[in-house]
Biopython code that builds the backbone (N, CA, C, O; Angstrom):
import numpy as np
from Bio.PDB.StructureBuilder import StructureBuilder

atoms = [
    (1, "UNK", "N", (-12.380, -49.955, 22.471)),
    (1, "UNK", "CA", (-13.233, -49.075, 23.242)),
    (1, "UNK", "C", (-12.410, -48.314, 24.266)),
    (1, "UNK", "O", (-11.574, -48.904, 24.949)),
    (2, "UNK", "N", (-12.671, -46.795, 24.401)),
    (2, "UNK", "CA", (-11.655, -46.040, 25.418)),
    (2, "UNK", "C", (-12.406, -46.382, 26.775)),
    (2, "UNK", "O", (-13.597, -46.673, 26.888)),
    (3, "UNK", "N", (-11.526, -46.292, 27.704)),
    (3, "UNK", "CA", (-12.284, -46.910, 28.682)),
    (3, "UNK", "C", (-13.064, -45.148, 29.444)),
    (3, "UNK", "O", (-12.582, -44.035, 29.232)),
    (4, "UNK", "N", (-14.276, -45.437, 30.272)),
    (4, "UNK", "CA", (-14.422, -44.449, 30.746)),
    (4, "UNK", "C", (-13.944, -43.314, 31.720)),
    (4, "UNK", "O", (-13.284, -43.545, 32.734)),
    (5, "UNK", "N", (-14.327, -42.114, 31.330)),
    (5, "UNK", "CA", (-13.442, -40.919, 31.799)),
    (5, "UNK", "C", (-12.461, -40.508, 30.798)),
    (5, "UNK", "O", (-11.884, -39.447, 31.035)),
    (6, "UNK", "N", (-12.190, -41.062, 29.850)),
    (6, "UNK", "CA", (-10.896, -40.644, 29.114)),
    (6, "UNK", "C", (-11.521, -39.608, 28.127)),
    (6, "UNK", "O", (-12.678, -39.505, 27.719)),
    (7, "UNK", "N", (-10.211, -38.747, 27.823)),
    (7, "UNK", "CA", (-10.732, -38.005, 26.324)),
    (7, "UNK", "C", (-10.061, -38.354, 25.692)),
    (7, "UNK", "O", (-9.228, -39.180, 26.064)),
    (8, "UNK", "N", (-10.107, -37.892, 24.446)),
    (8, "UNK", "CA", (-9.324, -38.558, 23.565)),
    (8, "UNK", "C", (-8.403, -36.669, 23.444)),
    (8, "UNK", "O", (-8.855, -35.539, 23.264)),
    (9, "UNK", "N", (-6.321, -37.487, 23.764)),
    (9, "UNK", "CA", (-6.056, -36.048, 23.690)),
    (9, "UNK", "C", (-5.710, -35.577, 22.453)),
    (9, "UNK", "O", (-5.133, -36.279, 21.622)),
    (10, "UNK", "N", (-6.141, -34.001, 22.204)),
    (10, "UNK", "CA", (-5.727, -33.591, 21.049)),
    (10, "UNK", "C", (-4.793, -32.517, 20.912)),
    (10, "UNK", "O", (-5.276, -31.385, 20.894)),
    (11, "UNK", "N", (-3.492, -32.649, 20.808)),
    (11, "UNK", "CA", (-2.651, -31.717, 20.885)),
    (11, "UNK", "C", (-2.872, -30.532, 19.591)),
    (11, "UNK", "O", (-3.299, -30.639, 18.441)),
    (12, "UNK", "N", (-2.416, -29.508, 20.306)),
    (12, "UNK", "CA", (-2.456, -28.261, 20.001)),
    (12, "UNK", "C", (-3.840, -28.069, 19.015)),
    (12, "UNK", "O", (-3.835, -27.292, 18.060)),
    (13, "UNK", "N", (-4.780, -28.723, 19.314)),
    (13, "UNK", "CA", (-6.081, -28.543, 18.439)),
    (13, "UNK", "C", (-5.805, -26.877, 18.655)),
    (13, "UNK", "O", (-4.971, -26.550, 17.811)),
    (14, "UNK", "N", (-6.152, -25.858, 19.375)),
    (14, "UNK", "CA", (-5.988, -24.549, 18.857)),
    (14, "UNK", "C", (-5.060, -23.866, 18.675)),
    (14, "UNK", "O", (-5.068, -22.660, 18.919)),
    (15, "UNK", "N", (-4.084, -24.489, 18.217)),
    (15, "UNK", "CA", (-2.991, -23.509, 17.571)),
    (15, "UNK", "C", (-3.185, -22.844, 16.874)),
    (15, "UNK", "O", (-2.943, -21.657, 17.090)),
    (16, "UNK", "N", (-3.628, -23.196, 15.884)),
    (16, "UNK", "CA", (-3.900, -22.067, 14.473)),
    (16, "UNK", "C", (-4.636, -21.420, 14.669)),
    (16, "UNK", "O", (-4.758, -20.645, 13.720)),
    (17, "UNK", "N", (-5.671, -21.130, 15.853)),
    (17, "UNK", "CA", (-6.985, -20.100, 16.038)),
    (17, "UNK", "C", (-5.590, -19.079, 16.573)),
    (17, "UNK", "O", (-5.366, -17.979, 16.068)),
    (18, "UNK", "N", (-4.830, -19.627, 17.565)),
    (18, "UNK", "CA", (-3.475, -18.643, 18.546)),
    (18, "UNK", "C", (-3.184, -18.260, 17.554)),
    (18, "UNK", "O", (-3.515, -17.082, 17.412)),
    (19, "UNK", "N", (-2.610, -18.755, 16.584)),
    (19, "UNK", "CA", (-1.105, -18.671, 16.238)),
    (19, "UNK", "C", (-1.348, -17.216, 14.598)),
    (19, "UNK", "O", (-0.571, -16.411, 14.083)),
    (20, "UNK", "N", (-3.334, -17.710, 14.263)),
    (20, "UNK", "CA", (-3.590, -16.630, 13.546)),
    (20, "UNK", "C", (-3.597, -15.157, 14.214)),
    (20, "UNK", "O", (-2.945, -14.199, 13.799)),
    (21, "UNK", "N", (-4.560, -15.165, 15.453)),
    (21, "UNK", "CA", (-4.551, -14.510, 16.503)),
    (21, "UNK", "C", (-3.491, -13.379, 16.344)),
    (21, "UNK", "O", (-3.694, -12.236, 15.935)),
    (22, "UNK", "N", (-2.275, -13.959, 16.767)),
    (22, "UNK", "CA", (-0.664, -13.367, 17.069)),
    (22, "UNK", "C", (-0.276, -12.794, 15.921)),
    (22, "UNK", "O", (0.125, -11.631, 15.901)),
    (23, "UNK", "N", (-0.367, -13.666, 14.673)),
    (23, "UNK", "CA", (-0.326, -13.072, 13.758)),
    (23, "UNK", "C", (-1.053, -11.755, 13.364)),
    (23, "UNK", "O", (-0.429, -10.841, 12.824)),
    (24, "UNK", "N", (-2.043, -11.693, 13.571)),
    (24, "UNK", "CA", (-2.681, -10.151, 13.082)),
    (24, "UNK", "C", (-1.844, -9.517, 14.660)),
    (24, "UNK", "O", (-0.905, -8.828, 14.261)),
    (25, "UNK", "N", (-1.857, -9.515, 15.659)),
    (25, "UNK", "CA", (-1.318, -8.720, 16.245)),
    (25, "UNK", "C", (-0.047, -8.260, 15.886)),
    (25, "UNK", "O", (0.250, -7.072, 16.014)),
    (26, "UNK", "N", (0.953, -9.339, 15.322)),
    (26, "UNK", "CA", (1.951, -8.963, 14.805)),
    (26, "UNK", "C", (1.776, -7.446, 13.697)),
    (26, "UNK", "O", (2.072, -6.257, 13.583)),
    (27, "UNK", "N", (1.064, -8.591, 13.067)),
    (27, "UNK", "CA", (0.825, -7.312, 11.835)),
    (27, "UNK", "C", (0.317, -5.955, 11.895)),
    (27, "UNK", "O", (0.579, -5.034, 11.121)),
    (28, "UNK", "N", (-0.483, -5.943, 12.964)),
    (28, "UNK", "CA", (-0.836, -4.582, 13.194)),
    (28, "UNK", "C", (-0.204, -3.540, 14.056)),
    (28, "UNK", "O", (-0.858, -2.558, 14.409)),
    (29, "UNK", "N", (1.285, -3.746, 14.480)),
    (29, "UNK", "CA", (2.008, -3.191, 14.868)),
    (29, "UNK", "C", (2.863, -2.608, 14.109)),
    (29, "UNK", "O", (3.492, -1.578, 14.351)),
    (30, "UNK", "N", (2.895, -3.320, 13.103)),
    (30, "UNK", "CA", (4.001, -2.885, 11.909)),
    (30, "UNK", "C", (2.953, -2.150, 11.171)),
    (30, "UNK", "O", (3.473, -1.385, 10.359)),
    (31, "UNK", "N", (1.213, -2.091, 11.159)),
    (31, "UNK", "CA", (1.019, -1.241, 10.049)),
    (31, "UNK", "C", (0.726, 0.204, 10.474)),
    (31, "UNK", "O", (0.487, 0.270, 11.680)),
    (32, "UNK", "N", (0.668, 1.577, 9.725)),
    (32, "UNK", "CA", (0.273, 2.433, 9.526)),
    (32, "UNK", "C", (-0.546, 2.828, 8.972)),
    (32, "UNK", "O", (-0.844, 2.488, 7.827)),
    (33, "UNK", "N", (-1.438, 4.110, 10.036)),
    (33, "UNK", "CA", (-3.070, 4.734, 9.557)),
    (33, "UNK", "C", (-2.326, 5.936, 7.988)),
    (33, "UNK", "O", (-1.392, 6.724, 7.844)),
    (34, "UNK", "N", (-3.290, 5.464, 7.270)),
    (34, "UNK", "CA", (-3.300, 6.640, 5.951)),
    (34, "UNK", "C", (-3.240, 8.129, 6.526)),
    (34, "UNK", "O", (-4.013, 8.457, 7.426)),
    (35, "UNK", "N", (-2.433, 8.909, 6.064)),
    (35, "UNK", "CA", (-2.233, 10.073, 6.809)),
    (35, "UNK", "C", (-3.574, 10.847, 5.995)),
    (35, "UNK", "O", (-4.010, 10.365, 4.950)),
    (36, "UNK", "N", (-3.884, 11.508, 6.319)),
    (36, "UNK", "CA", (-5.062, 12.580, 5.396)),
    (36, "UNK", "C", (-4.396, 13.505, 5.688)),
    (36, "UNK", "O", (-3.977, 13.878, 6.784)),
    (37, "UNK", "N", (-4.214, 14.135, 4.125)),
    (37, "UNK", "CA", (-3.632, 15.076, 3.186)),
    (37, "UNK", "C", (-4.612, 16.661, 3.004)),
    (37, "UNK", "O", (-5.730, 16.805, 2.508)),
    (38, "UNK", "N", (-3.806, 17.557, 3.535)),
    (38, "UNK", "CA", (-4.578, 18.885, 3.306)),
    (38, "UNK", "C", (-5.163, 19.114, 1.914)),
    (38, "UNK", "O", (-4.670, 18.376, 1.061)),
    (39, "UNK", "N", (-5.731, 19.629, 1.653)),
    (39, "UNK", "CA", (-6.179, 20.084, -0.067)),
    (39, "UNK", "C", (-4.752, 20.798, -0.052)),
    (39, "UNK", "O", (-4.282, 19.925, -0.781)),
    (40, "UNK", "N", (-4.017, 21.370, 0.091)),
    (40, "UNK", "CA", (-2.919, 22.173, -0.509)),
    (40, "UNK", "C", (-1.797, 21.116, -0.625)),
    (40, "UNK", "O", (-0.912, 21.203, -1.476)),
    (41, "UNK", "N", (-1.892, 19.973, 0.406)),
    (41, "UNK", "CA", (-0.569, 18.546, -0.432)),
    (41, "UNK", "C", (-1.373, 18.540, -1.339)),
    (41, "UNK", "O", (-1.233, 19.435, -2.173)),
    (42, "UNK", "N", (-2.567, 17.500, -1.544)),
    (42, "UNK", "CA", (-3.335, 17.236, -2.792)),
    (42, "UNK", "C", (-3.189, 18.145, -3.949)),
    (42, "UNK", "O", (-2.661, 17.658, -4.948)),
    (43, "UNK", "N", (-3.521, 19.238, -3.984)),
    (43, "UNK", "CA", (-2.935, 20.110, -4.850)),
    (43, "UNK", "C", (-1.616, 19.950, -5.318)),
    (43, "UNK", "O", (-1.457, 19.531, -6.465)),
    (44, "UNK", "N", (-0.653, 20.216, -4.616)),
    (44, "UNK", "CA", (0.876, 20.319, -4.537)),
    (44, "UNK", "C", (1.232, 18.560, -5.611)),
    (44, "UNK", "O", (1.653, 18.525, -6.768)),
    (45, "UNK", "N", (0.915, 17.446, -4.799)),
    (45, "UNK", "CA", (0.693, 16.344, -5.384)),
    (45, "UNK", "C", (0.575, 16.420, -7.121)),
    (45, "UNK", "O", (1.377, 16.185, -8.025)),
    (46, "UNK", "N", (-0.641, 16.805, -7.086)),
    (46, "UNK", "CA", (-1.568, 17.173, -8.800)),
    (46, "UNK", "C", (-0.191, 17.235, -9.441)),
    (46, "UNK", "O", (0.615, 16.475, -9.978)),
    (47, "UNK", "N", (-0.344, 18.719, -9.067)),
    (47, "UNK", "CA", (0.418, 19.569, -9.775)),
    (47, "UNK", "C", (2.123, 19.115, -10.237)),
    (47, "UNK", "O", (2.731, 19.380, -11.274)),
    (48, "UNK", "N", (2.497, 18.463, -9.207)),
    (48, "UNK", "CA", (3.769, 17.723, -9.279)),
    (48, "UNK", "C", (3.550, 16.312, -10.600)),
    (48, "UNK", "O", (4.209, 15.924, -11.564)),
    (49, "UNK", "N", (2.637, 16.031, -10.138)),
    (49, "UNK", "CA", (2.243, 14.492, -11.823)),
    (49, "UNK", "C", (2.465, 15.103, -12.611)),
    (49, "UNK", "O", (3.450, 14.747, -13.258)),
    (50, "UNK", "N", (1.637, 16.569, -13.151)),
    (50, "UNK", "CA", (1.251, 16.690, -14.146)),
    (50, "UNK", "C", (2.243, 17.230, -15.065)),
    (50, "UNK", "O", (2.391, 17.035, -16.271)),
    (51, "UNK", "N", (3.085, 18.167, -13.992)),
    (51, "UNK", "CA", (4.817, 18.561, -14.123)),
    (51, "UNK", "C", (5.535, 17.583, -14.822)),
    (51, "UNK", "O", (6.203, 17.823, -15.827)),
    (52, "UNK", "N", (5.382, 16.281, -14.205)),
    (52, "UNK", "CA", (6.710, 15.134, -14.380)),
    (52, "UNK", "C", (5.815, 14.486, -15.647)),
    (52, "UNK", "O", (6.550, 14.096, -16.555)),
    (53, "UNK", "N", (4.875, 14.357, -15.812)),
    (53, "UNK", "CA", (4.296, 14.411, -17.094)),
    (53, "UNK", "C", (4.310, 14.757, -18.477)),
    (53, "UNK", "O", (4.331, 13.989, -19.439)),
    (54, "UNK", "N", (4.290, 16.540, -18.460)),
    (54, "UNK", "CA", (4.765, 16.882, -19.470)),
    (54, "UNK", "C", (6.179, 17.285, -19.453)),
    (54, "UNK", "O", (6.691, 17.831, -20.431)),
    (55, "UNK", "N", (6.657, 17.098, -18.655)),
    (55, "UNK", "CA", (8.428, 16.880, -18.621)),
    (55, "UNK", "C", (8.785, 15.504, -18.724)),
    (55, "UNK", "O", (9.655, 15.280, -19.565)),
    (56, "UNK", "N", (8.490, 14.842, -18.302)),
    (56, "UNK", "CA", (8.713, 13.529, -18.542)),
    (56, "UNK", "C", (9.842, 13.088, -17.709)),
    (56, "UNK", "O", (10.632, 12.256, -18.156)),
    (57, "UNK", "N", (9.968, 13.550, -16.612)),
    (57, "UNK", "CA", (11.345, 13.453, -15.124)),
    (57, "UNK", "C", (10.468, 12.473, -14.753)),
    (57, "UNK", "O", (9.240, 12.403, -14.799)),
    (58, "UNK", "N", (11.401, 11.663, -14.342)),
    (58, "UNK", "CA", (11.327, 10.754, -12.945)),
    (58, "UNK", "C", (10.535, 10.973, -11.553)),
    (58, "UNK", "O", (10.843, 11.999, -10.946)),
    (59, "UNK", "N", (10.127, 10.627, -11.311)),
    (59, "UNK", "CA", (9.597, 10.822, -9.753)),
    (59, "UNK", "C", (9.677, 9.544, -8.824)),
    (59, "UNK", "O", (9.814, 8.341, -9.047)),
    (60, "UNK", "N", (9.514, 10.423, -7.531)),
    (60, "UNK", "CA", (9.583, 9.690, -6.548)),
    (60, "UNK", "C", (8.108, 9.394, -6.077)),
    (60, "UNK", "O", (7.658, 10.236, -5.299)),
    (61, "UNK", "N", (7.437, 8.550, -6.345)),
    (61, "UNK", "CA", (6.079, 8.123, -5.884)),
    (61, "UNK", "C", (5.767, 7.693, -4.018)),
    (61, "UNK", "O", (6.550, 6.743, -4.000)),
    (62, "UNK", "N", (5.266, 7.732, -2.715)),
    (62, "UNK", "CA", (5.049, 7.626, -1.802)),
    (62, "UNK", "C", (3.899, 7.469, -1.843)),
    (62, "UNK", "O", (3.272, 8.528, -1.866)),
    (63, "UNK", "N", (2.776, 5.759, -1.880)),
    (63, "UNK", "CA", (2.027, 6.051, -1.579)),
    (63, "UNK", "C", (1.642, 4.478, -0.587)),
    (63, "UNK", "O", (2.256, 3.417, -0.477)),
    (64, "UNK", "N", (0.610, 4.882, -0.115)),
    (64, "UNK", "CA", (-0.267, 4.127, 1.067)),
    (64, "UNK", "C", (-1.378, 2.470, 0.525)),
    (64, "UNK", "O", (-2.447, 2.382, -0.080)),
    (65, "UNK", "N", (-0.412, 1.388, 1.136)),
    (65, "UNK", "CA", (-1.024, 0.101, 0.514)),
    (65, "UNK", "C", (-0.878, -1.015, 1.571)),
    (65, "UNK", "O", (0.219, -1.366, 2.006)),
    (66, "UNK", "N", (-2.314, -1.665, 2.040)),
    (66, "UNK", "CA", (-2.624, -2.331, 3.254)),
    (66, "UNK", "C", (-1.647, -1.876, 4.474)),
    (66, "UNK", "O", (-0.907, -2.805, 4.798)),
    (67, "UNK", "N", (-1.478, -0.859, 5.127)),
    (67, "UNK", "CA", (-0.894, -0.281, 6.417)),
    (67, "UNK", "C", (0.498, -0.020, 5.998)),
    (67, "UNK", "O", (1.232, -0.203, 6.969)),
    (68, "UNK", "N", (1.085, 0.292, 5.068)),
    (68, "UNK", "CA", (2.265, 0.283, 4.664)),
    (68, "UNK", "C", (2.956, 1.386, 3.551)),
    (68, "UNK", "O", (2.697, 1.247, 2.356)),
    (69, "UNK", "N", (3.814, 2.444, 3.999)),
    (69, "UNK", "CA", (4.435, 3.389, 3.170)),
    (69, "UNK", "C", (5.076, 2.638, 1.914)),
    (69, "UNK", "O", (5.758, 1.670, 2.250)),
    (70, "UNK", "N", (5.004, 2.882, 0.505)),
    (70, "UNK", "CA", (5.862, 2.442, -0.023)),
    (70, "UNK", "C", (6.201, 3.561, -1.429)),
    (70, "UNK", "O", (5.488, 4.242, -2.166)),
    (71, "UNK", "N", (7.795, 3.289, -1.300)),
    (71, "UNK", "CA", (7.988, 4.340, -2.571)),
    (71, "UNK", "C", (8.512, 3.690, -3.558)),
    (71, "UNK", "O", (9.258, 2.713, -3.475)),
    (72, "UNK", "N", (7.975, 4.439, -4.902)),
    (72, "UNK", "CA", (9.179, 3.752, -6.028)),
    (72, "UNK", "C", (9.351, 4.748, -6.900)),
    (72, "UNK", "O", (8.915, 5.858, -6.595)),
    (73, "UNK", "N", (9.969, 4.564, -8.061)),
    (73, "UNK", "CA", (10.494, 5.556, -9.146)),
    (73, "UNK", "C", (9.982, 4.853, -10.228)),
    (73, "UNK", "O", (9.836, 3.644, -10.410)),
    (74, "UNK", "N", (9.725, 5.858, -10.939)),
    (74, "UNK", "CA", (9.131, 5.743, -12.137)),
    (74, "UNK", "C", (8.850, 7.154, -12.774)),
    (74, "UNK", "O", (9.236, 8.277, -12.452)),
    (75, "UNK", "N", (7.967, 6.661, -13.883)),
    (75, "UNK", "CA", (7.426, 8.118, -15.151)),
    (75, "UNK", "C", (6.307, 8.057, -15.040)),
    (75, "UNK", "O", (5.778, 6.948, -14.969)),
    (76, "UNK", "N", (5.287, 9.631, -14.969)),
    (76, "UNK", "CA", (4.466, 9.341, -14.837)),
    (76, "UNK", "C", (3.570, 9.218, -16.136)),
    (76, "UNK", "O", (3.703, 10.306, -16.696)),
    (77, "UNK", "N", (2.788, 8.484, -16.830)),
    (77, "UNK", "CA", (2.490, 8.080, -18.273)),
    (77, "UNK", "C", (0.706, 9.131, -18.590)),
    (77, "UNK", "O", (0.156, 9.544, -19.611)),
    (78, "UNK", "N", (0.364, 9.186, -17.123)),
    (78, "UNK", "CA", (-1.495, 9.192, -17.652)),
    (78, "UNK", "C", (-2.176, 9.714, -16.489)),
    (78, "UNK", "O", (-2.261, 8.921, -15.552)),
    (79, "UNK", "N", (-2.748, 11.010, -16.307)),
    (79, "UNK", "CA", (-3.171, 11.704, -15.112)),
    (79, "UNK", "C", (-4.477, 11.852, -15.636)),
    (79, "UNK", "O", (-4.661, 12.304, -16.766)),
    (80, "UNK", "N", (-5.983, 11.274, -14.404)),
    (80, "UNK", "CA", (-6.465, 11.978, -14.735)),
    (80, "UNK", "C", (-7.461, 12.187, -13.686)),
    (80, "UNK", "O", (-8.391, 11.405, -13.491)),
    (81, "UNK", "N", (-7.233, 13.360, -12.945)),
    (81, "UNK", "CA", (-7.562, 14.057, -11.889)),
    (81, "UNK", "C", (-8.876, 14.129, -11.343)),
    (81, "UNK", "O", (-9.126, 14.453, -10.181)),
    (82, "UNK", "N", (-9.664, 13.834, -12.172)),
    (82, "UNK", "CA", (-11.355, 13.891, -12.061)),
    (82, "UNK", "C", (-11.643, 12.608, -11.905)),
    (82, "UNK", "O", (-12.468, 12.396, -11.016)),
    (83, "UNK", "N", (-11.274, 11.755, -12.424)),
    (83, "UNK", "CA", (-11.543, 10.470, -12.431)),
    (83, "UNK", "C", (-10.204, 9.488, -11.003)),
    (83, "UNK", "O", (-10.009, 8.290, -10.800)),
    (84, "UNK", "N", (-9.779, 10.373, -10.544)),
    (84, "UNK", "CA", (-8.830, 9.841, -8.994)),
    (84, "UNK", "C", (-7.950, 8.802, -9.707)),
    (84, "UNK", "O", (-7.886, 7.747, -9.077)),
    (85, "UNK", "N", (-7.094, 8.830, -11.119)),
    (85, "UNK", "CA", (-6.534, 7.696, -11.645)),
    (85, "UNK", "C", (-5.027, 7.901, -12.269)),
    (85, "UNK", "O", (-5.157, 8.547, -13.309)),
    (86, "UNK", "N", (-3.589, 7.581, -12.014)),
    (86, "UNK", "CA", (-3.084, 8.029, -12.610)),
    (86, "UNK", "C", (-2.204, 6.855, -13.167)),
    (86, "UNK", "O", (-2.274, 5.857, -12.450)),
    (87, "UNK", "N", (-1.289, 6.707, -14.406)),
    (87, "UNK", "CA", (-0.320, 5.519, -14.748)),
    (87, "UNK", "C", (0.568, 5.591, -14.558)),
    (87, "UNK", "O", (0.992, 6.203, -15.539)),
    (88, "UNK", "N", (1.557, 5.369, -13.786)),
    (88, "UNK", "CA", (2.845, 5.072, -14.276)),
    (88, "UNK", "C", (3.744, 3.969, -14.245)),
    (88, "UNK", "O", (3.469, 2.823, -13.889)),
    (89, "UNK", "N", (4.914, 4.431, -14.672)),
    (89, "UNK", "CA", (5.850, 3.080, -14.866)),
    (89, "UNK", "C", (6.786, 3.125, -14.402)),
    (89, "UNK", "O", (7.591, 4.047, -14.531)),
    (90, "UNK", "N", (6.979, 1.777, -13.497)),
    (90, "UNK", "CA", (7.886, 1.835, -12.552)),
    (90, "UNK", "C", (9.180, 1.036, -13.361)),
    (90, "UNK", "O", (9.120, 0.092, -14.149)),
    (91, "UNK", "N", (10.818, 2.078, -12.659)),
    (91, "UNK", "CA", (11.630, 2.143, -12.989)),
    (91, "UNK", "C", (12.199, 0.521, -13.186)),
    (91, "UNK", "O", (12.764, 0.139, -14.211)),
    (92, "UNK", "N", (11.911, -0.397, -11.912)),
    (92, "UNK", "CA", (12.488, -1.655, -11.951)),
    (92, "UNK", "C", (12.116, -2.378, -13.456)),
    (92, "UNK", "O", (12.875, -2.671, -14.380)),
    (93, "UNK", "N", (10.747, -2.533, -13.334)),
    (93, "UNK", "CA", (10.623, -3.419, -14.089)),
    (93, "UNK", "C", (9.441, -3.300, -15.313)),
    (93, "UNK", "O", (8.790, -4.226, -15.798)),
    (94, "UNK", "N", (9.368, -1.526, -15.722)),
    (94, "UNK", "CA", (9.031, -0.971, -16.415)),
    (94, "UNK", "C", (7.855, -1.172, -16.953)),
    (94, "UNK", "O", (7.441, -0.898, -18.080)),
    (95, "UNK", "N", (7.152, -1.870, -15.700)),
    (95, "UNK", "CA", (5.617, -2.524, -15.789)),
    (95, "UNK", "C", (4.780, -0.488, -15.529)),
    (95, "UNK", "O", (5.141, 0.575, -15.023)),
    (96, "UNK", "N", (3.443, -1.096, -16.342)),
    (96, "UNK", "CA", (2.244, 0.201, -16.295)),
    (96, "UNK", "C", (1.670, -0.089, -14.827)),
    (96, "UNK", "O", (1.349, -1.256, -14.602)),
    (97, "UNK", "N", (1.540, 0.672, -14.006)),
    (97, "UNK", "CA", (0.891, 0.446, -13.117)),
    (97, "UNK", "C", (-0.074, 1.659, -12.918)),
    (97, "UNK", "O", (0.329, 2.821, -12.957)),
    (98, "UNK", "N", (-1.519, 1.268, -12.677)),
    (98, "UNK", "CA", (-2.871, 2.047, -12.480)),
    (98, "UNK", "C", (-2.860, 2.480, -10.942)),
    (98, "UNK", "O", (-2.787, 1.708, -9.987)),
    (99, "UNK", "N", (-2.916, 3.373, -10.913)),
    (99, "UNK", "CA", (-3.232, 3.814, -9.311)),
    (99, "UNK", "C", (-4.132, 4.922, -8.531)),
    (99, "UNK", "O", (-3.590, 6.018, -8.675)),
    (100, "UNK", "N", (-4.978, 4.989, -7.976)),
    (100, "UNK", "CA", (-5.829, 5.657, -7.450)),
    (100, "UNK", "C", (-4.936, 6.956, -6.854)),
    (100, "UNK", "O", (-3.761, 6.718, -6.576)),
    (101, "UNK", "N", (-5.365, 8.094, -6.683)),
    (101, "UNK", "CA", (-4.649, 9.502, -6.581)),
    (101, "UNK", "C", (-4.560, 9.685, -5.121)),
    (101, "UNK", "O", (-3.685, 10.269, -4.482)),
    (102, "UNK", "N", (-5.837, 8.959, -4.625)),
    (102, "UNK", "CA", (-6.213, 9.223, -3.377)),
    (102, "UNK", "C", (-5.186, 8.147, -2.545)),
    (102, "UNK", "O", (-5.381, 8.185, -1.330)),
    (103, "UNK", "N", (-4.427, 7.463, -2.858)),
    (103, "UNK", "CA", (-3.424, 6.666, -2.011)),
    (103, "UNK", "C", (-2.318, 6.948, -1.994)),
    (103, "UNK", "O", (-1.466, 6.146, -1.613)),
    (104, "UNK", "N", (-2.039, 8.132, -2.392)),
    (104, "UNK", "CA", (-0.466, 9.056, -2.967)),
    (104, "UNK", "C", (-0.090, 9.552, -1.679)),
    (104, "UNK", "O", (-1.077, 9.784, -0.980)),
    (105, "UNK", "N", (0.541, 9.690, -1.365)),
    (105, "UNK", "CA", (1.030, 10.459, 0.207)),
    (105, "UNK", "C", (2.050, 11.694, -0.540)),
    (105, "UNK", "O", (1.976, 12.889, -0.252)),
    (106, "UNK", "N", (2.684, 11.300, -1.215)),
    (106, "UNK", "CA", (4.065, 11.827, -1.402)),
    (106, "UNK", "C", (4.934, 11.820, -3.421)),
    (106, "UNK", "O", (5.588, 10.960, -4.011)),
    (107, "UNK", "N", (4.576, 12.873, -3.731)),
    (107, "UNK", "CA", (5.484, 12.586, -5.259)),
    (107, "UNK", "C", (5.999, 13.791, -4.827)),
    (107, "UNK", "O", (5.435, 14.719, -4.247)),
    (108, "UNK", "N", (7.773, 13.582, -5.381)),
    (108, "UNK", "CA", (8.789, 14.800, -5.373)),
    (108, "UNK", "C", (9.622, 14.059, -6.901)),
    (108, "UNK", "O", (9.836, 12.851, -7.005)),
    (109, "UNK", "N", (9.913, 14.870, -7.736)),
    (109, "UNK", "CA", (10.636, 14.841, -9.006)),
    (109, "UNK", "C", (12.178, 14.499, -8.496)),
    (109, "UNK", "O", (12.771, 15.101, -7.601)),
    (110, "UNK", "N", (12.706, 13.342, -9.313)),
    (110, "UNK", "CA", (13.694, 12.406, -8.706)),
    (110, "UNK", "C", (15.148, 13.829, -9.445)),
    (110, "UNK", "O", (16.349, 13.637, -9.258)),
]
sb = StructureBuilder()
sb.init_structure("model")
sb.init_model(0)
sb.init_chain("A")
sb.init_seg("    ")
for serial, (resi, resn, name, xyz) in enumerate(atoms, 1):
    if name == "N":
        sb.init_residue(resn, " ", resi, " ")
    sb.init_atom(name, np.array(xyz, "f"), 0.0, 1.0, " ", f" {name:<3s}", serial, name[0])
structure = sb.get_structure()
């Protein structure tokens, strides 16, 4: 029996409420807001897939995923503009990847 007045102590019982806490603060310093794109990038964009498409060049892909710029290289395989969807395949590891049009920041022909 604890005698009275005592608690029973519990170390760092809220750490992990802190330590998640800090964590998203961390993280949200490092992330970045989606830039919104004039209709004339968007355009410019299009028009650049559809280029490296029926040319079949390389590109440099830039686009926007949980707060974070990221680019890669690849071909682009499958545009289709009405439906916000395009394929391509990235250079590393020559996987198909599906991607929404609207998360593109940036394609320039490698």
């Amino acid at each position: 029996m604890e005698p009275r007045g005592m608690k029973k102590w519990r170390p760092f019982a809220t750490m992990p409420e802190q330590y998640i806490g800090l964590q998203e603060i961390i993280n949200k310093q490092v992330e970045v807001t989606q830039p919104v794109l004039t209709e004339e990038q968007m355009e410019q964009i299009n028009f650049t897939l559809i280029e490296a498409l029926h040319t079949n060049k390389k590109v440099y892909l830039t686009y926007y995923k949980q707060g974070q710029y990221i680019t890669e290289t690849g071909f682009i395989q499958f545009v289709d503009s009405l439906g916000n969807l395009f394929i391509f395949i990235d250079d590393v590891f020559e996987l198909k990847n599906k991607m929404r049009l609207s998360e593109l920041i940036d394609v320039r022909l490698a």
